[in-house]
C-alpha positions as CSV (number, residue, x, y, z in Angstrom):
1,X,-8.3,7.4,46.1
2,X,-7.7,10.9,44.5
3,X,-4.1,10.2,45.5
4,X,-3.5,7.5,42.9
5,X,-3.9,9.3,40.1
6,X,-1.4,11.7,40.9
7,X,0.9,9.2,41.9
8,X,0.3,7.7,38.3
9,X,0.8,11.0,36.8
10,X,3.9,11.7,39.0
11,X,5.6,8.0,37.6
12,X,4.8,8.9,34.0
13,X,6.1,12.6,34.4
14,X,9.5,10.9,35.8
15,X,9.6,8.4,33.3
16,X,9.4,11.2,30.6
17,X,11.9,13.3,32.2
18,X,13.9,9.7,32.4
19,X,13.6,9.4,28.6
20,X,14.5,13.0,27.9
21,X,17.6,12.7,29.8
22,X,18.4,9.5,27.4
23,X,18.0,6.9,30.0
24,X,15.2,4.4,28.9
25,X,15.3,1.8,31.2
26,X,14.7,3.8,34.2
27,X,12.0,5.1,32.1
28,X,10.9,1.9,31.5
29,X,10.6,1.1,35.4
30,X,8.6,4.0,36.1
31,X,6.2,3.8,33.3
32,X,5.6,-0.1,33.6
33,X,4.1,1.1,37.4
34,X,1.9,3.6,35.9
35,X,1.1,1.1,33.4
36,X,0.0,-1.4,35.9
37,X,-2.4,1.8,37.5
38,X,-3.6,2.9,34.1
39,X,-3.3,0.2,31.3
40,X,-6.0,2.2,29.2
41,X,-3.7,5.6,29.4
42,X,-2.7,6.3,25.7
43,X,0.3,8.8,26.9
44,X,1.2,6.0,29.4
45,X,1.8,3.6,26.7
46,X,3.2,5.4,23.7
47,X,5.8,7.1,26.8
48,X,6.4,3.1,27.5
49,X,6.6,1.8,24.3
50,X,9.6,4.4,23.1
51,X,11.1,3.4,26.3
52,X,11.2,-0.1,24.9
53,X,12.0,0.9,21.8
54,X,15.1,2.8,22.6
55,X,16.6,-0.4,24.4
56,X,15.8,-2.4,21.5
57,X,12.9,-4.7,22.9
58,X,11.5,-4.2,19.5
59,X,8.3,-7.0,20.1
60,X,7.3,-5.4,23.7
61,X,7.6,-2.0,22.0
62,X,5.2,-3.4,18.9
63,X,2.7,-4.3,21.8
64,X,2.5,-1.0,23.5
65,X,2.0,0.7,20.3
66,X,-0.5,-1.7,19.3
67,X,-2.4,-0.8,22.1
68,X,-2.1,2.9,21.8
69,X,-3.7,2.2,18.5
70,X,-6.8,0.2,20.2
71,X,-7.1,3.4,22.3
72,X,-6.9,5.6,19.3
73,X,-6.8,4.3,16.2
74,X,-6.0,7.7,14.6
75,X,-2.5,8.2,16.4
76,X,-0.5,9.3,13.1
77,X,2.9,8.7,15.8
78,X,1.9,5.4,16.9
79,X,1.3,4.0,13.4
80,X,4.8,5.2,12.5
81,X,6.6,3.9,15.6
82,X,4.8,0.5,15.2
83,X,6.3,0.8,11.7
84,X,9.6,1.3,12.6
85,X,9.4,-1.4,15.5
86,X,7.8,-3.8,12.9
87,X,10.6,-2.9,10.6
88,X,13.4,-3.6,13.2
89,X,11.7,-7.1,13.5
90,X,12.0,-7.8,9.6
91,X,8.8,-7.3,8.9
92,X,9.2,-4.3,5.9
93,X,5.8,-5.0,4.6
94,X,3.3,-5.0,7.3
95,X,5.6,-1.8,8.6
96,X,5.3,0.1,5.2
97,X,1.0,0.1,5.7
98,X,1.8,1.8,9.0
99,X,4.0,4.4,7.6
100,X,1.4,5.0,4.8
101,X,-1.4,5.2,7.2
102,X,1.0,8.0,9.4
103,X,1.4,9.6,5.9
104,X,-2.1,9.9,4.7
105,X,-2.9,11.3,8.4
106,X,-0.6,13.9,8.3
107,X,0.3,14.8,4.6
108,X,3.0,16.9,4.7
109,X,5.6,14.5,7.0
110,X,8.6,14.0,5.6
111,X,9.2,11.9,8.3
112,X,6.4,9.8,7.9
113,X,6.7,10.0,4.1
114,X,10.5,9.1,4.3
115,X,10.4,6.0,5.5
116,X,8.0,4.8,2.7
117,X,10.4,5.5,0.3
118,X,12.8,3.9,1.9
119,X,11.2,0.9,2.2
120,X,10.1,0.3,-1.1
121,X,13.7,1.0,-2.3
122,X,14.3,-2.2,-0.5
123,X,11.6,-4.3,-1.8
């Protein structure tokens, strides 16, 4: 049984190096597996849900977020990717809370504080 988990680890190291190398949906094929072995690994899922975010599968991208997020609820990066993937879906309000939630986690982001401005220049 010992085996599996470095199996698991072995899919979501290639599916890293995949997405590092700019191809997501290879990425996307290995990290699905490792998924499937360990639905309640957050690094699994964040890895997964840039994968899907990269080839623009915005709503399965919100998902895997989401459940980063029900794993640990103080990810300052997965409240700001759910942002941008709620954003990319037309949804500027419920994706501005995220970025403020990312922003109040880690203060000094300009990344995370950027996007709040630019959202409510839009508003």
């Amino acid at each position: 049984m010992s085996n599996g988990g470095s199996e698991t680890y072995d899919l979501f190291q290639q599916g890293r190096r995949h997405l590092r190398k700019g191809m997501p949906a290879q990425a996307m094929v290995s990290l699905e597996k490792a998924k499937k072995r360990e639905p309640r690994k957050a690094s699994i899922r964040e890895a997964l849900g840039i994968a899907y975010f990269r080839i623009q599968r915005w709503a399965e991208a919100e998902s895997e977020f989401r459940a980063v997020l029900d794993i640990s609820p103080t990810d300052d990066y997965a409240h700001y990717a759910l942002g941008r993937c709620l954003e990319k879906q037309g949804r500027a309000a419920e994706a501005n809370g995220h970025y403020k939630l990312a922003s109040r986690m880690v203060p000094g982001s300009k990344r995370y504080s950027s996007r709040i401005r630019d959202l409510s220049a839009d508003e």
